[in-house]
C-alpha positions as CSV (number, residue, x, y, z in Angstrom):
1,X,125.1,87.4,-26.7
2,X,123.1,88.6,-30.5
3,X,122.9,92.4,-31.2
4,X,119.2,92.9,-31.1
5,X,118.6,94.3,-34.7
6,X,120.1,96.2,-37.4
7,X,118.8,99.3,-39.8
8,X,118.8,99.1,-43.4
9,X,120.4,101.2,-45.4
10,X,123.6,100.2,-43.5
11,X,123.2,102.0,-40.6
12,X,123.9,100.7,-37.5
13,X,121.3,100.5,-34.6
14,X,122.1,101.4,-31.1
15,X,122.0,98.1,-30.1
16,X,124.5,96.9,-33.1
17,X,126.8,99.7,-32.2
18,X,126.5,98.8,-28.8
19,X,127.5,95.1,-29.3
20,X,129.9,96.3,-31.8
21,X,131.3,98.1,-28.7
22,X,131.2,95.2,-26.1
23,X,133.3,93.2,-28.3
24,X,136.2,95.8,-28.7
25,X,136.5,95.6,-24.8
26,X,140.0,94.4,-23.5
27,X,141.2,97.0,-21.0
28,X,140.2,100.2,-19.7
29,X,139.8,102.6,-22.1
30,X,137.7,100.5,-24.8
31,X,135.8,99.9,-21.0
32,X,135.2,103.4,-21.0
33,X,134.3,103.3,-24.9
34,X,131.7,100.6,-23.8
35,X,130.4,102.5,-21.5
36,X,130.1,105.8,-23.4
37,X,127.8,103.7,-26.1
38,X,125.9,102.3,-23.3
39,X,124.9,105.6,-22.4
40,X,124.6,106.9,-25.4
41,X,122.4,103.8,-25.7
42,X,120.0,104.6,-22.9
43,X,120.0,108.6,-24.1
44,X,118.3,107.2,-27.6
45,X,115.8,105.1,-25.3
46,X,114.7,107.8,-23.5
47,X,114.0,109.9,-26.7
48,X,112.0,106.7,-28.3
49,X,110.4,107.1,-25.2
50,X,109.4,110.2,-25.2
51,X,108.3,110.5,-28.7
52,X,106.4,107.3,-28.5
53,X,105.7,105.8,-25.2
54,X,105.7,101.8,-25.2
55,X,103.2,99.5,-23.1
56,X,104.6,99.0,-19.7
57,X,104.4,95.7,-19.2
58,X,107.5,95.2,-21.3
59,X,110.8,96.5,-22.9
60,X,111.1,100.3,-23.3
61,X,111.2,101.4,-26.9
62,X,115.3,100.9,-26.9
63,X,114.7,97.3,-25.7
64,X,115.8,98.4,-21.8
65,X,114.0,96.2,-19.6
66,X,115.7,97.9,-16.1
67,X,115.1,102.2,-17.2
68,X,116.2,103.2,-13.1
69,X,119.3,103.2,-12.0
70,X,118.0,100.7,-9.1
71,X,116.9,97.6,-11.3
72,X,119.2,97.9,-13.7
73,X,122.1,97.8,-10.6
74,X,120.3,94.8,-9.1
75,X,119.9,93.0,-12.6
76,X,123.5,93.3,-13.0
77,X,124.1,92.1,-9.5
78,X,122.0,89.2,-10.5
79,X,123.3,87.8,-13.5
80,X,126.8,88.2,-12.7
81,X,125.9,85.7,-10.3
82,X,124.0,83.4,-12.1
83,X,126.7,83.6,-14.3
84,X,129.8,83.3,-12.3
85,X,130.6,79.7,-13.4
86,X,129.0,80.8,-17.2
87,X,126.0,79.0,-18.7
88,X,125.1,76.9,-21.8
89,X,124.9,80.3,-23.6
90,X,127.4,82.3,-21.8
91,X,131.5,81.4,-21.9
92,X,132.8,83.3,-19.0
93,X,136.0,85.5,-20.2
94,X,139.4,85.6,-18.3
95,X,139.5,89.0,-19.3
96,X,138.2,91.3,-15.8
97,X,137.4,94.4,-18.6
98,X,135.3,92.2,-20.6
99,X,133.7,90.8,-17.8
100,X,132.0,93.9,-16.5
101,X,131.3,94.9,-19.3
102,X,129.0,91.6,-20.1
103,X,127.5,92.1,-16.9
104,X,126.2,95.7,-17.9
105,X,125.5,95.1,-21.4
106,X,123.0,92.0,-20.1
107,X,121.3,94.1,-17.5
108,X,119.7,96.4,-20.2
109,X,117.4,93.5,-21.4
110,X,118.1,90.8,-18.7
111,X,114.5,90.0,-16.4
C-alpha cells in the first residue's frame, strides 16, 4: 500500500501523513493516532469538496472513493475478506492493531 502523493515544498499531504500514520500502528494508542489522521483525512476531503466539487463518477477531491459512512463500512467489510489470506500485493500482518487499521485505510480508495 503507496501514499497517494506528496506536496512540494516538503509538506506532507493528507494522504502521506496518513500512510505515515498507518505504519506507526502496533497497539492501541498509535490505533487511535491512525484513526485521528483518518479523520482528520476525511475533514480535509470534505473542505476540497466544498470548495471545489469533483465529477461524481469518481474519487472525491481527497481521493475517498466511499464519502458515507455505509460504503465505506461495507468496503471495509469487503476487502478484509478478500484479503483474509492476503494477496500478491498485500502481506497480511500478525499484528491485530495493524490489521484494522489496513482494512480502514483501504476502504477510503478501495471500489
Amino acid at each position: 500500500m503507496a501514499a497517494m502523493q506528496t506536496n512540494v515544498g516538503g509538506m506532507m499531504s493528507q494522504d502521506e501523513e496518513l500512510y505515515q500514520a498507518l505504519l506507526l500502528v502496533h497497539d492501541e494508542e498509535t490505533f487511535l493516532q491512525f484513526l485521528l489522521a483518518l479523520r482528520d483525512d476525511r475533514e480535509a476531503a470534505i473542505a476540497l469538496e466544498e470548495a471545489s466539487p469533483s465529477s461524481p463518477y469518481g474519487p472525491d477531491a481527497g481521493g475517498w472513493e466511499n464519502t458515507t459512512i455505509e460504503l465505506f463500512l461495507d468496503t471495509a467489510v469487503r476487502w478484509a475478506r478478500d484479503s483474509v489470506k492476503g494477496n500478491p500485493s498485500y502481506k497480511r500482518p500478525d499484528n491485530p492493531w495493524r490489521r484494522c487499521a489496513d482494512i480502514l485505510f483501504v476502504a477510503k480508495s478501495y471500489e
